[in-house]
C-alpha positions in Angstrom: 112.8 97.7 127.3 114.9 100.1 125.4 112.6 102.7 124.4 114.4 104.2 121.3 115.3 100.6 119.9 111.6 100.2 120.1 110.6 103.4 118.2 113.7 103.0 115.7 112.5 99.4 114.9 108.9 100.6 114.5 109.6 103.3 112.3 111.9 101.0 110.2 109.0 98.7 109.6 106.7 101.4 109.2 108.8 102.6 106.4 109.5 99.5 104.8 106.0 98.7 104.7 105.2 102.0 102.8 107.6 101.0 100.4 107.4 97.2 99.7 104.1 96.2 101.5 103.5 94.1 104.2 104.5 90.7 102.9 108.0 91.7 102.0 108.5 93.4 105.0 107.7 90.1 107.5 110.0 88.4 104.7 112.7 90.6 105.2 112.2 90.5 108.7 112.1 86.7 109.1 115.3 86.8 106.4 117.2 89.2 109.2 116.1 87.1 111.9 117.6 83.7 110.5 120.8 85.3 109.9 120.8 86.5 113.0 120.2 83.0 114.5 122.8 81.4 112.2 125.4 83.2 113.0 124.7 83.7 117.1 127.5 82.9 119.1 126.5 82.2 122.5 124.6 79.1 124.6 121.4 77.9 123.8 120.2 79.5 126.8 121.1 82.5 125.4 119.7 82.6 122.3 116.6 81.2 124.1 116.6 85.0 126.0 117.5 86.9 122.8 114.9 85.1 121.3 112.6 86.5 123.7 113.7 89.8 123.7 112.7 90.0 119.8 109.6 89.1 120.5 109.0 91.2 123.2 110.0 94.3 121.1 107.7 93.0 117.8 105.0 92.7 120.6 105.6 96.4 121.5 105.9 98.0 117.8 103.7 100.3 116.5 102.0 100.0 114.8 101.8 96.3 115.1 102.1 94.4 111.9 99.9 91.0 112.0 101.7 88.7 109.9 105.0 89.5 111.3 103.4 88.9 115.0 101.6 85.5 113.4 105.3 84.2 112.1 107.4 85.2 114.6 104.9 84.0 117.1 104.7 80.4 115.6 108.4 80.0 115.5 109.0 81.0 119.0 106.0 78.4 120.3 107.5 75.7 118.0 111.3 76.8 119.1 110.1 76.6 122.9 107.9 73.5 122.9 110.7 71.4 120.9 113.5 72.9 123.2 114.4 69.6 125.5 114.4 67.4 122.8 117.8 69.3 121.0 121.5 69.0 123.1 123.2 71.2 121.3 123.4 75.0 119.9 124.0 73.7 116.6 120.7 71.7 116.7 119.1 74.7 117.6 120.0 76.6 114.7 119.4 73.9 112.3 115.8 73.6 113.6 115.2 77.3 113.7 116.5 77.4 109.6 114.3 74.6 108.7 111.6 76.0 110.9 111.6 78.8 108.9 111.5 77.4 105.6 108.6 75.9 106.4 106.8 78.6 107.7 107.8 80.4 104.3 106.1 77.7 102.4 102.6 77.8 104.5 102.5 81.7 103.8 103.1 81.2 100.2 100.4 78.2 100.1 98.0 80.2 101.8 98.8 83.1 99.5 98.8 81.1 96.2 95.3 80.1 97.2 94.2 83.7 97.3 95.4 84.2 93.8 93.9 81.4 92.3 90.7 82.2 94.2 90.9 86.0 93.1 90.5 85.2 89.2 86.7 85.3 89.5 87.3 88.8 90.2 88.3 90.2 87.4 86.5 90.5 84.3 86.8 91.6 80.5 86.2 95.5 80.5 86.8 96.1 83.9 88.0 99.9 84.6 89.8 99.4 88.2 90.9 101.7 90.4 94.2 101.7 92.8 95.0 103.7 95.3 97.9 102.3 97.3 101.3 99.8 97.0 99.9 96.8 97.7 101.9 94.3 96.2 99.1 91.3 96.4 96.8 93.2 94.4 100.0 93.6 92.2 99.8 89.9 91.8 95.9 89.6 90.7 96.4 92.2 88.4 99.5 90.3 86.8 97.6 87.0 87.2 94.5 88.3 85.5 96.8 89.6 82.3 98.7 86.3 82.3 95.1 84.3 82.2 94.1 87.3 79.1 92.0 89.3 80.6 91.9 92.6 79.0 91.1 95.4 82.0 92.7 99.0 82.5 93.3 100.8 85.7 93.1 104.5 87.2 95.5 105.4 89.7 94.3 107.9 92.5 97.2 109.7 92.6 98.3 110.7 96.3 102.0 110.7 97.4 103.7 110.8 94.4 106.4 108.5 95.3 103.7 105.9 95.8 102.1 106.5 92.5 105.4 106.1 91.0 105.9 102.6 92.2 102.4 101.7 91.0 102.9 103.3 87.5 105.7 101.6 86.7 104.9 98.1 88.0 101.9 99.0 85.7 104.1 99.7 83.0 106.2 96.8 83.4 103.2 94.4 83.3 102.0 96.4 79.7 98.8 97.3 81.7 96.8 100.4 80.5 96.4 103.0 82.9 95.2 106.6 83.7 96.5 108.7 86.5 93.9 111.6 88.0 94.3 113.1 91.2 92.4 111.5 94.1 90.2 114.5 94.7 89.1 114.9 91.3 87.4 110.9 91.3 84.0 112.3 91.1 84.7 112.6 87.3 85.5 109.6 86.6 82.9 107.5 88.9 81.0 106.5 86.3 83.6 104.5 84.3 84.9 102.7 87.4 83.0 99.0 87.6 85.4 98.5 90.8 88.3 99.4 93.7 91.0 96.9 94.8 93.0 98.2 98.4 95.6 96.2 99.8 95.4 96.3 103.8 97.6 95.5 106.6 95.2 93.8 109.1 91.5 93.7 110.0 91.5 94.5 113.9 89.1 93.1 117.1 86.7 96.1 116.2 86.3 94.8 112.6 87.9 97.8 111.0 90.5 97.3 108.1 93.5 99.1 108.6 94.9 100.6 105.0 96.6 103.3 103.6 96.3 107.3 104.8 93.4 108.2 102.7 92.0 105.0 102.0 88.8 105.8 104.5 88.1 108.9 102.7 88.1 106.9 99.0 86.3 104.0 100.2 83.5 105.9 101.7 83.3 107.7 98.4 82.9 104.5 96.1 80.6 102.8 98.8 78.0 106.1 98.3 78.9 105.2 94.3 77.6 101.6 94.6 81.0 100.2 92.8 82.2 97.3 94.6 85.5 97.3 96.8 87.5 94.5 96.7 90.0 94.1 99.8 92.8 90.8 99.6 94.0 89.7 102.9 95.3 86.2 104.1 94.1 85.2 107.0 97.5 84.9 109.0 97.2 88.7 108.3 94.5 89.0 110.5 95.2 91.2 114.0 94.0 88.8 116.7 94.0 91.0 120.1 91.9 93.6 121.2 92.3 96.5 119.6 93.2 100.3 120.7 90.4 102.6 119.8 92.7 105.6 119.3 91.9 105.9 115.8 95.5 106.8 114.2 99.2 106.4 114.4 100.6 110.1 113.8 104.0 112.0 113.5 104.3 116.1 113.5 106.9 117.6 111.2 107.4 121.5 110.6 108.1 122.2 106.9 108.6 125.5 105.4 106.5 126.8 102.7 108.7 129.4 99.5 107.9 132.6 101.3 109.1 131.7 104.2 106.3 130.5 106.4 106.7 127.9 109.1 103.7 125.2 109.6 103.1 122.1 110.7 102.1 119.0 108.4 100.2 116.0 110.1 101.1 112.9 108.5 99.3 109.9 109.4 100.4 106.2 108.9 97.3 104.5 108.5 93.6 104.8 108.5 91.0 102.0 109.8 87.6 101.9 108.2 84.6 99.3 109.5 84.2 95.9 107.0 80.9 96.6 106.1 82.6 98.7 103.4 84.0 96.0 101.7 81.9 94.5 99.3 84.1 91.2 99.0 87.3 90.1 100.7 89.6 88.0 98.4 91.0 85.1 101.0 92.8 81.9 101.1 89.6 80.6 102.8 87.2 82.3 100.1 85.8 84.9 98.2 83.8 86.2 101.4 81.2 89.4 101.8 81.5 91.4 104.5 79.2 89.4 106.9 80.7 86.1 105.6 84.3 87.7 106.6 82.8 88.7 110.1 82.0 85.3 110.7 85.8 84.4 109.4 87.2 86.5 111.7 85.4 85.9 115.0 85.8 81.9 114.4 89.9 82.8 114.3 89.7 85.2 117.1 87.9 82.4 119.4 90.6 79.7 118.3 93.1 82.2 119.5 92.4 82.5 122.8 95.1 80.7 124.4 97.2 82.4 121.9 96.6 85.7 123.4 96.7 84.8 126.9 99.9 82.6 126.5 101.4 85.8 124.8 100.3 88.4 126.6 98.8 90.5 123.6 
């Protein structure tokens, strides 16, 4: 395997997903992918092997992004088991578009069910707090002022490119807002009534995998008693056993004004245990913690042959 396709392709995910969040990415990504198919030019059994050579090196990213695993996963199964049945290259393509379509429409049913199911979470006079892009808890917040609710949000501010895309989707929607530095939340605890954090994935050791300083908020508003609200569909969920190396990390030497050379850790996630979530919003349910435990080792179990027929 190409080693520095592999680390170029992670880091463009890893970026993207900083950016847009992880349901646009795995749309972009399947977007590229059907282009890619449409417009192959070689014999089916080639695109049968470059077909296996993507997923070899979305197996190998890393981090590894669930959804995109789940999707690309589903089509290759569906793609492979159907194979004999097509005679032609042309066939091939056409089931691979419609495939895909399809797929589309199961991620958008599951997530329109977590939308509908997430309006019981909001409630007149609500002071919420945000900390990351996380463009699903975008959508209950515009879902919840489209149904009337009246709510405002603080943003713990943290990279301020991030907080920019959050204040002005916040602005866009005509939703109040405050902005106060993440490390000065201890004023403000008291007027918070709850925390909404997107995730990525919730891993074998039943940690959530968010944003870099995500663990150090969430352990902060657990001690406060003000409930944490984490959305996640379950096709998010990351089922294969999980490293215990606790982050991904990159080193990068910046240089202060007088001069002085150091180096800046920056770290692209951080995983904190369930049992700090008071309620997961899913497609399956408004779920506490143990409830979502009980989710999640029902899907691991069905995915046994999953695992072993992918080698994950």
């Amino acid at each position: 395997m190409d080693n520095t396709l592999l680390n170029t392709l992670s880091g463009l995910f890893l970026d993207i997903e900083r950016t847009f969040g992880t349901r646009d990415c795995c749309f972009m990504a399947m977007e590229s992918l059907k282009k890619s198919f449409l417009s192959f030019s070689g014999t089916r059994e080639e695109l049968r092997q470059e077909f296996q050579k993507v997923m070899e090196l979305i197996k190998n990213t890393s981090p590894r992004i669930a959804l995109l695993m789940f999707l690309i996963f589903d089509l290759f199964q569906a793609f492979e088991s159907t194979f004999s049945h097509r005679k032609s290259i042309t066939e091939d393509k056409e089931f691979l578009e419609k495939y895909i379509e399809e797929i589309d429409q199961k991620r958008r049913k599951r997530f329109d069910d977590l939308i509908a199911i997430s309006q019981v979470t909001i409630v007149d006079g609500d002071t919420i707090l945000l900390h990351d892009i996380s463009h699903t808890v975008f959508d209950i917040l515009r879902h919840a002022k489209s149904q009337g609710k009246k709510f405002q949000v603080i943003i713990a501010q943290q990279d301020e490119s991030k907080t920019a895309i959050i204040v002005r989707f916040l602005n866009t929607e005509k939703i109040s807002f405050q902005v106060v530095p993440e490390y000065l939340l201890a004023h403000l605890k008291d007027s918070i009534t709850k925390v909404f954090l997107g995730a990525l994935t919730v891993n074998s050791l039943l940690e959530v995998i968010g944003d870099p300083g995500s663990e150090s908020l969430i352990s902060q508003m657990h001690l406060s008693h003000i409930p944490i609200y984490v959305p996640l569909t379950t096709d998010k969920l990351s089922l294969w056993q999980a490293e215990k190396k606790h982050h991904t990390c990159k080193t990068q030497k910046q240089k202060l004004i007088s001069g002085i050379e150091y180096e800046k850790l920056v770290f692209s996630h951080d995983r904190y245990p369930v049992d700090l979530v008071t309620f997961f919003i899913t497609n399956k349910g408004l779920l506490n913690s143990q409830e979502f435990k009980s989710l999640y080792h029902e899907y691991y179990a069905k995915n046994q042959e999953w695992r072993l027929k992918n080698a994950v």
